[in-house]
VOBA-302532 format. One record per residue (C-alpha): residue number from 1; residue in three letters; x, y, z. Coordinates in nm, 4 decimals. Layout:
BEGIN
<num:NUM residuo:ALA x:X y:Y z:Z>
...
// end
This chain:
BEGIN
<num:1 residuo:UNK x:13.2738 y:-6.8288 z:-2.9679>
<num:2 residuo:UNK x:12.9869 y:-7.0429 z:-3.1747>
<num:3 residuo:UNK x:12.7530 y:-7.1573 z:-2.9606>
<num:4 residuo:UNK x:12.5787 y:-7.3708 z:-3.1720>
<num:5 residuo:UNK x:12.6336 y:-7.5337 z:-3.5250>
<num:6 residuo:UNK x:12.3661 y:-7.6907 z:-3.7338>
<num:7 residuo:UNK x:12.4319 y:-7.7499 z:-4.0865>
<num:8 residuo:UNK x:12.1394 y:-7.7541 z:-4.3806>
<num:9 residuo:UNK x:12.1272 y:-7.8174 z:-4.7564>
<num:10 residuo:UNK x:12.0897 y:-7.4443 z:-4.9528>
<num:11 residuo:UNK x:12.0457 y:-7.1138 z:-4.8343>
<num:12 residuo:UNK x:11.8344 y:-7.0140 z:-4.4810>
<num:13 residuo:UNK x:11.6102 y:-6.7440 z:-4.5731>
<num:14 residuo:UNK x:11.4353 y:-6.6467 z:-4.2288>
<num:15 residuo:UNK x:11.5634 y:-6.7345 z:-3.8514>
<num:16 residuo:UNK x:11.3437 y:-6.7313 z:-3.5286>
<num:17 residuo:UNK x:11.3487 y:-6.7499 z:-3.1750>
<num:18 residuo:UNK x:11.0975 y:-6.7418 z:-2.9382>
<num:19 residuo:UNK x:10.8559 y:-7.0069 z:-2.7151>
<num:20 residuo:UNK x:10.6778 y:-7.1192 z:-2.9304>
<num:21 residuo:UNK x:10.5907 y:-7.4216 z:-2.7277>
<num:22 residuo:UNK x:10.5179 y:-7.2118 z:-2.4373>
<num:23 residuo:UNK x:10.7179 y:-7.4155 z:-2.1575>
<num:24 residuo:UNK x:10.9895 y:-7.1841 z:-2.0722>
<num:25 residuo:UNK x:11.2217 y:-7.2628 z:-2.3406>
<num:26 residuo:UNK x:11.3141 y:-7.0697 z:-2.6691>
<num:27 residuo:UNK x:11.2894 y:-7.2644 z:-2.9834>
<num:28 residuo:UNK x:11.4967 y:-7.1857 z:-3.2739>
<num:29 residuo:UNK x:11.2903 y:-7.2069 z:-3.5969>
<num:30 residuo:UNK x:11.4278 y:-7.1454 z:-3.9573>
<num:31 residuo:UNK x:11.3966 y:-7.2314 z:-4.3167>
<num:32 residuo:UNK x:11.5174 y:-7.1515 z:-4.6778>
<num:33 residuo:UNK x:11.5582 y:-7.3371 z:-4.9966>
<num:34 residuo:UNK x:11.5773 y:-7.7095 z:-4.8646>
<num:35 residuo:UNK x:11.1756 y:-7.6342 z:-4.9031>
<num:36 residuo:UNK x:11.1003 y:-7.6882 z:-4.5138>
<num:37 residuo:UNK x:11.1100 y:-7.5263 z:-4.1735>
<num:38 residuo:UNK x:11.2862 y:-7.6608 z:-3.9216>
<num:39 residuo:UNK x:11.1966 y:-7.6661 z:-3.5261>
<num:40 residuo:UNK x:11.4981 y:-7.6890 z:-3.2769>
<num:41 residuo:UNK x:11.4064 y:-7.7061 z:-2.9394>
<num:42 residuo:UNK x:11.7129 y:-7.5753 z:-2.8463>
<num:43 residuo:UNK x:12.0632 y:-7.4605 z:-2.8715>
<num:44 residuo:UNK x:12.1883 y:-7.8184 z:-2.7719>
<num:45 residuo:UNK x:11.9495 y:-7.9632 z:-3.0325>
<num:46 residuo:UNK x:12.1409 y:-8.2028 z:-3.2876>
<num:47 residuo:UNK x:11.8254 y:-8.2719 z:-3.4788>
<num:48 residuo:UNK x:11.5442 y:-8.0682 z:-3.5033>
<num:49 residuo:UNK x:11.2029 y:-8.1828 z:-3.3068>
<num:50 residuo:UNK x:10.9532 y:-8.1005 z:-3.5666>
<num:51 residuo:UNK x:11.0061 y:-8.0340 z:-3.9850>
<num:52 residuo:UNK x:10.7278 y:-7.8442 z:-4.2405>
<num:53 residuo:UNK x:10.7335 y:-7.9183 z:-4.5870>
<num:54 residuo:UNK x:10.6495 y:-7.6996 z:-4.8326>
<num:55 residuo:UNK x:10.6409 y:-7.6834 z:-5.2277>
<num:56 residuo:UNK x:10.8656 y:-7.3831 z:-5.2601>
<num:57 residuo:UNK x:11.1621 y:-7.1938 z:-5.0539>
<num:58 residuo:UNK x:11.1067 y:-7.0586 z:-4.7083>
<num:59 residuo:UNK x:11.1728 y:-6.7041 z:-4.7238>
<num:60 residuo:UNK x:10.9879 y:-6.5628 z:-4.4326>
<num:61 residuo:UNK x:10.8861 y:-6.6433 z:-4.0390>
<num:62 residuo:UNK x:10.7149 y:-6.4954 z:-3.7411>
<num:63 residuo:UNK x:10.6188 y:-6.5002 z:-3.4254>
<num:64 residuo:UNK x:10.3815 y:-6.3011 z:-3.2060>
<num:65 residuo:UNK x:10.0172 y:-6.2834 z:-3.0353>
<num:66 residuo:UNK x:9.7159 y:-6.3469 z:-3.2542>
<num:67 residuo:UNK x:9.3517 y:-6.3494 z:-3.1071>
<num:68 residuo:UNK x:9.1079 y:-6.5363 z:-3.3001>
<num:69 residuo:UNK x:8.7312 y:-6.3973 z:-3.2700>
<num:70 residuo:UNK x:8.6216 y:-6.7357 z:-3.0724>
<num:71 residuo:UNK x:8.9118 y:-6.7624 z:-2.8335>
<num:72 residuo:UNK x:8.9414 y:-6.5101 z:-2.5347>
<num:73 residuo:UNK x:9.2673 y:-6.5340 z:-2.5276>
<num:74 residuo:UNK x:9.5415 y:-6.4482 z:-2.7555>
<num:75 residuo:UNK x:9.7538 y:-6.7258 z:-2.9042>
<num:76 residuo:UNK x:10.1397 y:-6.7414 z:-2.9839>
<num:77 residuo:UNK x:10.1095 y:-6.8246 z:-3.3232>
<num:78 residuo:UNK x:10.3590 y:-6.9189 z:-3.6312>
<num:79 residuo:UNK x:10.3637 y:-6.7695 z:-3.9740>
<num:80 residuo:UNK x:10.5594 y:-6.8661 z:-4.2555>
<num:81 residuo:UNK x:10.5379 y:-6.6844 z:-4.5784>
<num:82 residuo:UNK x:10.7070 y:-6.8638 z:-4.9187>
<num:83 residuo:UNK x:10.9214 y:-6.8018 z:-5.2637>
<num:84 residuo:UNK x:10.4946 y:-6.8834 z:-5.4276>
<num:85 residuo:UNK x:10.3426 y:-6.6262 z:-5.2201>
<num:86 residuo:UNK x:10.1624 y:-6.9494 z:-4.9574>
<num:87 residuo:UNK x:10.0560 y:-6.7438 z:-4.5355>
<num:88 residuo:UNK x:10.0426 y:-6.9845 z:-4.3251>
<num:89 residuo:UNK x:9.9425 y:-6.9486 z:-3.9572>
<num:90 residuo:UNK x:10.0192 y:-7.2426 z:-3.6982>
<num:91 residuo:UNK x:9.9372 y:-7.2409 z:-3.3500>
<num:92 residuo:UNK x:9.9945 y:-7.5655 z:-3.1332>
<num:93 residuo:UNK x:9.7383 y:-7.8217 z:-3.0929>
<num:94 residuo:UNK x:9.8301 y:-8.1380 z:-2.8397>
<num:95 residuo:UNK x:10.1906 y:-7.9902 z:-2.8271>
<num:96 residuo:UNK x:10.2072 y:-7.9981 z:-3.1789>
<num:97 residuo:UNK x:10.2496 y:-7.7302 z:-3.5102>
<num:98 residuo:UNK x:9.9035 y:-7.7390 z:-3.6053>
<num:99 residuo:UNK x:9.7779 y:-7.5541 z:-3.9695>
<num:100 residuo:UNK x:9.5061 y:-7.3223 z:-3.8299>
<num:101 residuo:UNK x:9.4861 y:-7.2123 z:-4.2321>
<num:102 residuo:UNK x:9.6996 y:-7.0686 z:-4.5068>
<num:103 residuo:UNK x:9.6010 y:-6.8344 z:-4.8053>
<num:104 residuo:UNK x:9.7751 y:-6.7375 z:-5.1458>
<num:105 residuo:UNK x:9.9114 y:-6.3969 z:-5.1516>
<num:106 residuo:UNK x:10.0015 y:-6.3954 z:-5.5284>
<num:107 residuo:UNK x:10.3815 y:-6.2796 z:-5.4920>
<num:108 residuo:UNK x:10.6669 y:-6.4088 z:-5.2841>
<num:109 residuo:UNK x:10.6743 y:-6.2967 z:-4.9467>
<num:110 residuo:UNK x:10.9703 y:-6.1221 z:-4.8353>
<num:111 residuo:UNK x:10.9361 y:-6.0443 z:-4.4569>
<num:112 residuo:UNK x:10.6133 y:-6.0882 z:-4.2398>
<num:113 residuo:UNK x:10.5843 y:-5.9271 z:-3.8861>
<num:114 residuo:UNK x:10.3074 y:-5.9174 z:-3.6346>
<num:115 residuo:UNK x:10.1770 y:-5.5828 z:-3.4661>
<num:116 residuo:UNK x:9.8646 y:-5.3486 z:-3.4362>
<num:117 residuo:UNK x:9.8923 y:-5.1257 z:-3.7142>
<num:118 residuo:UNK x:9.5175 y:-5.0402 z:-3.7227>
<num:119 residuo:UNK x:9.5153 y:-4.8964 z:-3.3608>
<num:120 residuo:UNK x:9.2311 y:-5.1161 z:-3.2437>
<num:121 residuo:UNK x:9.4059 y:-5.3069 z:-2.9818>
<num:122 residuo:UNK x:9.4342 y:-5.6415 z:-3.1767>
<num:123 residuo:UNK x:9.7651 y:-5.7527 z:-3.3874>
<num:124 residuo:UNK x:9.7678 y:-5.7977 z:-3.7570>
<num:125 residuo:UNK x:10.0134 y:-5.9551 z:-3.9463>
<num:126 residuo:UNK x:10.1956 y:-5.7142 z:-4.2249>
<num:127 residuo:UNK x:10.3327 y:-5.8974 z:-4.5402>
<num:128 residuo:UNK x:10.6083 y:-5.7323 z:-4.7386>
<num:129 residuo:UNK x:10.5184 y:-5.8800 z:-5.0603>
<num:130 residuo:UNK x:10.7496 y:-5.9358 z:-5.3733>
<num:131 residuo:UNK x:10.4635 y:-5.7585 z:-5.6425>
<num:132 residuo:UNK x:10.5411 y:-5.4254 z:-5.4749>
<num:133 residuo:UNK x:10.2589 y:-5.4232 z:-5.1944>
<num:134 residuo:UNK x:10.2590 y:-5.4231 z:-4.8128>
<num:135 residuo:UNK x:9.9718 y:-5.6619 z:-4.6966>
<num:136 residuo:UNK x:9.7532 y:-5.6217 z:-4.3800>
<num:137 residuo:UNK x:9.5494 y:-5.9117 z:-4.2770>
<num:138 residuo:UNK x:9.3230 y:-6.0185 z:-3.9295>
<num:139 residuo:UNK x:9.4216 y:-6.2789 z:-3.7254>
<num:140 residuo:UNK x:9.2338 y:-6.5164 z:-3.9839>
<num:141 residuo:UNK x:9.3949 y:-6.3895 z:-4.3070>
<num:142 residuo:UNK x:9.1058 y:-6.1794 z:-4.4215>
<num:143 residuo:UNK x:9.2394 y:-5.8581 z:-4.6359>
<num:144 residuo:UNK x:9.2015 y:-5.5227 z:-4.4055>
<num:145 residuo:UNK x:9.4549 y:-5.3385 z:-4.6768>
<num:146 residuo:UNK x:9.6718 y:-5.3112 z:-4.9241>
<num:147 residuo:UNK x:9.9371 y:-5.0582 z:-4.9867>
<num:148 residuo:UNK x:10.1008 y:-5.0242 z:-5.3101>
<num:149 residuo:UNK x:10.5034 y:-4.8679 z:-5.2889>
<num:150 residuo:UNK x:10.5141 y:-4.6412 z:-5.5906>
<num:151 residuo:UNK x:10.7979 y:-4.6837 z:-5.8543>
<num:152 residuo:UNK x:11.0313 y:-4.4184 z:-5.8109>
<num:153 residuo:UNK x:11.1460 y:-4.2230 z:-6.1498>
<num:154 residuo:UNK x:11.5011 y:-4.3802 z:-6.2670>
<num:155 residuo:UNK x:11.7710 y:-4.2231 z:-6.3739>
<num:156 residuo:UNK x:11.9195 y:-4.5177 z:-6.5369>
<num:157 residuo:UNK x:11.9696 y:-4.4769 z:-6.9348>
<num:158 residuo:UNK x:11.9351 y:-4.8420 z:-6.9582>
<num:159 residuo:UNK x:11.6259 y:-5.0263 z:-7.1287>
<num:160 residuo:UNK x:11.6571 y:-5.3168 z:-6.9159>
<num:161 residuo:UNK x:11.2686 y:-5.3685 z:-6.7382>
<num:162 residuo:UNK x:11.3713 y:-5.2645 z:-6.3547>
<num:163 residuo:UNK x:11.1311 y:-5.3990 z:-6.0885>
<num:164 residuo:UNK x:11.2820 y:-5.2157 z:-5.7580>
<num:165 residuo:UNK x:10.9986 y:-5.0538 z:-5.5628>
<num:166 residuo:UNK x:10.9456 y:-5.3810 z:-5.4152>
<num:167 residuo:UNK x:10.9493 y:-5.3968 z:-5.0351>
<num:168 residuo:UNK x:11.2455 y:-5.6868 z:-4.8656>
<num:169 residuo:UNK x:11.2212 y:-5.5951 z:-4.5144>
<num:170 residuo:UNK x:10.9873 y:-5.4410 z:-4.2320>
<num:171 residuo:UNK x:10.9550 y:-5.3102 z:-3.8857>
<num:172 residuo:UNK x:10.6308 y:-5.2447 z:-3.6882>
<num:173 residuo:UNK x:10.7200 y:-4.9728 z:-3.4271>
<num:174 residuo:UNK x:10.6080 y:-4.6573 z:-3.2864>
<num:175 residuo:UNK x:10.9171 y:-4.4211 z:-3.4222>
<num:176 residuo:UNK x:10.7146 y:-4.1193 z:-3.3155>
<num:177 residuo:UNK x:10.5990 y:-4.1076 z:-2.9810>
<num:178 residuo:UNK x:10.2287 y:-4.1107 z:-3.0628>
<num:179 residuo:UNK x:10.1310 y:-4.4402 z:-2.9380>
<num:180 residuo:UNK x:10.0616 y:-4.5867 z:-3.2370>
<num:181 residuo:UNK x:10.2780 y:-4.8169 z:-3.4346>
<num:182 residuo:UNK x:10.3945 y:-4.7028 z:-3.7858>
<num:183 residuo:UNK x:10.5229 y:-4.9469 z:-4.0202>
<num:184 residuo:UNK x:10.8592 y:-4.9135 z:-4.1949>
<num:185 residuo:UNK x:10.9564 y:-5.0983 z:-4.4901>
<num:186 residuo:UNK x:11.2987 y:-5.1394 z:-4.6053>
<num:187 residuo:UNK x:11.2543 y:-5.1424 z:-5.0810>
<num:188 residuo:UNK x:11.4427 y:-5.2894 z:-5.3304>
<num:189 residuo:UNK x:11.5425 y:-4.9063 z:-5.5018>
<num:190 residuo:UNK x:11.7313 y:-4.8847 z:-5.1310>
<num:191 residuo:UNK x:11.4582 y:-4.6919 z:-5.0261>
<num:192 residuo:UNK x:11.3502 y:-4.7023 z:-4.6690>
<num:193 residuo:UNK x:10.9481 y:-4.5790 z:-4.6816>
<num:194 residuo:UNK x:10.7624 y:-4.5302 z:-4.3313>
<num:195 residuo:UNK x:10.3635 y:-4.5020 z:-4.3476>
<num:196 residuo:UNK x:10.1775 y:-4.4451 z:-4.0259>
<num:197 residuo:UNK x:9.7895 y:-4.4351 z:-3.9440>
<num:198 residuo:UNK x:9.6827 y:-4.1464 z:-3.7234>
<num:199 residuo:UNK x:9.3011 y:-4.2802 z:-3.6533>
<num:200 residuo:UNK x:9.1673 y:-4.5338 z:-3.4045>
<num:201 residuo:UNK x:9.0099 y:-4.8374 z:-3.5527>
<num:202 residuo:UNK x:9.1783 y:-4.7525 z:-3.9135>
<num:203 residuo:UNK x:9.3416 y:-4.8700 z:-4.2201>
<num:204 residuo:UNK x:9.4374 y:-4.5082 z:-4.3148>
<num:205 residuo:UNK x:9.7944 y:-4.5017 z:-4.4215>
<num:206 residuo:UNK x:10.0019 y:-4.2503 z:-4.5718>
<num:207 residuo:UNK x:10.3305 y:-4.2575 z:-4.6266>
<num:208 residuo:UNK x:10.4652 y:-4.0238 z:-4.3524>
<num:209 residuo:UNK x:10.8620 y:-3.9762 z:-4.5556>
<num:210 residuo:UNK x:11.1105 y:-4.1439 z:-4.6838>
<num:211 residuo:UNK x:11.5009 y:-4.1918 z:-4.7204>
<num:212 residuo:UNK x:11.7078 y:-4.3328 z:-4.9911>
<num:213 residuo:UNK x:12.0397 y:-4.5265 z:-4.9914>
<num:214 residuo:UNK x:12.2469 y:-4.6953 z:-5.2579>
<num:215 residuo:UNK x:12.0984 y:-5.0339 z:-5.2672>
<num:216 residuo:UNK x:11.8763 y:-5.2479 z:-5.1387>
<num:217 residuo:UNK x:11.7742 y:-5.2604 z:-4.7758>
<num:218 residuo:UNK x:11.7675 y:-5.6027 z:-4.6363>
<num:219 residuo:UNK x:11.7241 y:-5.5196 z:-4.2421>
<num:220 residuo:UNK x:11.5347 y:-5.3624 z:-4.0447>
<num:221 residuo:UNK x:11.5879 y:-5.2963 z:-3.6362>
<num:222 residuo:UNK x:11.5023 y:-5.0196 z:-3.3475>
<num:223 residuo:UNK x:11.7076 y:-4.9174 z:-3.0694>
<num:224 residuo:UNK x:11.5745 y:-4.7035 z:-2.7602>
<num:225 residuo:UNK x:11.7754 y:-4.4690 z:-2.6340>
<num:226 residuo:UNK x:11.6743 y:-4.4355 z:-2.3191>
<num:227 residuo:UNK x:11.8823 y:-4.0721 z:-2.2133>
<num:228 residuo:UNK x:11.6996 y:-3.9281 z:-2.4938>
<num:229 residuo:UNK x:11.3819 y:-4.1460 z:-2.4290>
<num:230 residuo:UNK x:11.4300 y:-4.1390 z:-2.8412>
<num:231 residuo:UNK x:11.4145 y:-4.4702 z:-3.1237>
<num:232 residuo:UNK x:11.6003 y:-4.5142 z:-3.3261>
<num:233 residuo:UNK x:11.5998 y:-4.6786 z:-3.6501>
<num:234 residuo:UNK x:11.9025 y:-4.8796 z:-3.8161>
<num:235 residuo:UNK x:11.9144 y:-5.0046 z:-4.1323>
<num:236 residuo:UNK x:12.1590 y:-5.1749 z:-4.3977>
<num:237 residuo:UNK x:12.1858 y:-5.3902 z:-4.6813>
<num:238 residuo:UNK x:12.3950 y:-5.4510 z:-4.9897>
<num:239 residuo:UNK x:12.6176 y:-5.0891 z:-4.9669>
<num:240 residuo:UNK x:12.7621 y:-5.2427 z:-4.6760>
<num:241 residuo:UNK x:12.6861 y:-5.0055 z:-4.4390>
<num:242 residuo:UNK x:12.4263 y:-4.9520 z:-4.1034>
<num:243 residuo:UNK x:12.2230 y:-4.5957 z:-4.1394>
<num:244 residuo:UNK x:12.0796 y:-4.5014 z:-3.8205>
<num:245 residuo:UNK x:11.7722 y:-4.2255 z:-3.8149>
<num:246 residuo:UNK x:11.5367 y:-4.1001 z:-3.6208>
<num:247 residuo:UNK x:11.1757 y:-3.9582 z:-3.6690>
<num:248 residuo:UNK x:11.1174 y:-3.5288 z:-3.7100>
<num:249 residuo:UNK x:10.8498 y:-3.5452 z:-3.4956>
<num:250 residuo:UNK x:10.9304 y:-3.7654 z:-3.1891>
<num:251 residuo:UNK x:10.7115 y:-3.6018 z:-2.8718>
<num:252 residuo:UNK x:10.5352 y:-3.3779 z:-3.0907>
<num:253 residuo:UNK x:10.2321 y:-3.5614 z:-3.1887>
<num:254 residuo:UNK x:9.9118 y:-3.5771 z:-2.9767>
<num:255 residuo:UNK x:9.9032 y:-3.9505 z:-2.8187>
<num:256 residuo:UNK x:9.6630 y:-4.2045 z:-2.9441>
<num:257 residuo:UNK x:9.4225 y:-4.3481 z:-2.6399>
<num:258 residuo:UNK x:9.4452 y:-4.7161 z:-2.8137>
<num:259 residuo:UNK x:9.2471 y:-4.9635 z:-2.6260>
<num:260 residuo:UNK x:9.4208 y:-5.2653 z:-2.4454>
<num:261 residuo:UNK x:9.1809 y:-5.5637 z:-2.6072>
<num:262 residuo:UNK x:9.3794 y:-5.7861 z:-2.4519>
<num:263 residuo:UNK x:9.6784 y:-5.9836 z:-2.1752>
<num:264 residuo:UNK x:9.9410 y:-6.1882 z:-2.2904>
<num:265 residuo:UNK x:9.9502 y:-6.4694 z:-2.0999>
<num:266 residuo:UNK x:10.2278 y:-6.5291 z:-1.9068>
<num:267 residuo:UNK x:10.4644 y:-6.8508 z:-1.8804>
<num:268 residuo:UNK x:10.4411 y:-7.0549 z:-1.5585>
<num:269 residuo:UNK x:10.8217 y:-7.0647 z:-1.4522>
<num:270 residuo:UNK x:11.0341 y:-7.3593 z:-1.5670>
<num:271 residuo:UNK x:11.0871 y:-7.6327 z:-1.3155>
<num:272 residuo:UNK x:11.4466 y:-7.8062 z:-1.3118>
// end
């Protein structure tokens, strides 16, 4: 049974939900090749309360906790990634999307998610971008690290130039046990890549292993089992098919003491 139905002009890239006005409801935010991002306030919305223009497709949202060095606490912030490779960060100001600032990544931005990768108690925000790196930046979009996905060697006899060790999707998530998140990227060679970071305070990746499918890998999720006290990790894309695996080492490794830097705040209860 459809819920809700809310027609737009092209292709929606990247879909939301979350409180982003922080008031108890859940906004549903989304955009794509109409150029903007769209705010609905909620799933009775006929019109949406707030639209972002851009000059090139939406292809990629977020939302999560971001502290910036001069606030003490964090803020549930926005970002929007585009088809020209713009970040942008918005937080509200006076109930309003407010640009807090944007930077030029140089390549389309495929996915963006928010997480401590660097195991210092803060979030970054992880870019998959569409020249074959994954991005780190802080909270205000200064470069902590880039990691390059290496081309794998092709067995294809054709001379056609192939660009596929691009990354489409990600998920930040512990997949080990060790207390620290690793990040997994789902590649355009249908190559799912996870890279973790063993050291406190540290933009040390390696890339931990990797599986390979068909085709590209569009999606990304975890499931906990909770019997097993085990994640899992599913993943599809253009084969048609969900893949489900788990990590070789799950309760093996040591566990990281990561500092708590910070509370999220929480949500004063909705009044009727």
């Amino acid at each position: 049974i459809a819920v809700m139905n809310y027609k737009t002009e092209g292709k929606i890239n990247c879909c939301i939900a979350g409180d982003f006005y922080r008031d108890g409801d859940i906004e549903i935010i989304f955009g794509g090749e109409p150029k903007q991002l769209l705010i609905l306030k909620d799933l009775n919305s006929k019109e949406p309360v707030e639209t972002l223009y851009y000059d090139s497709w939406v292809t990629s949202c977020a939302l999560g906790f971001l502290k910036l060095p001069k606030v003490t606490t964090p803020t549930f912030s926005l970002l929007v990634g585009t088809k020209n490779g713009l970040l942008q960060m918005i937080q509200l100001k006076d109930n309003k999307p407010d640009i807090v600032w944007q930077r030029n990544t140089y390549g389309q931005i495929n996915d963006i998610k928010i997480g401590d990768v660097t195991n210092d108690g803060f979030n970054e925000i992880i870019i998959a971008s569409d020249d074959s790196y994954l991005k780190i930046y802080n909270s205000l979009g200064e470069r902590l690290r880039y990691i390059h996905i290496e081309k794998e060697e092709s067995k294809s006899k054709s001379k056609k130039k192939e660009h596929l060790n691009r990354p489409i999707s990600l998920l930040i998530k512990d997949i080990d046990g060790d207390n620290a998140n690793e990040i997994i990227t789902g590649c355009a060679d249908g190559i799912l890549r996870v890279f973790h970071n063993i050291d406190l305070n540290s933009t040390n990746f390696e890339l931990k292993w990797k599986t390979k499918t068909s085709s590209s890998i569009k999606d990304i999720c975890s499931l906990v089992d909770k019997d097993q006290n085990l994640t899992h990790i599913i993943f599809g894309g253009y084969e048609r098919t969900l893949r489900n695996v788990t990590d070789f080492e799950w309760g093996k490794k040591p566990v990281l003491k990561i500092p708590q830097r910070f509370k999220i705040p929480k949500i004063p209860p909705k009044k009727d």
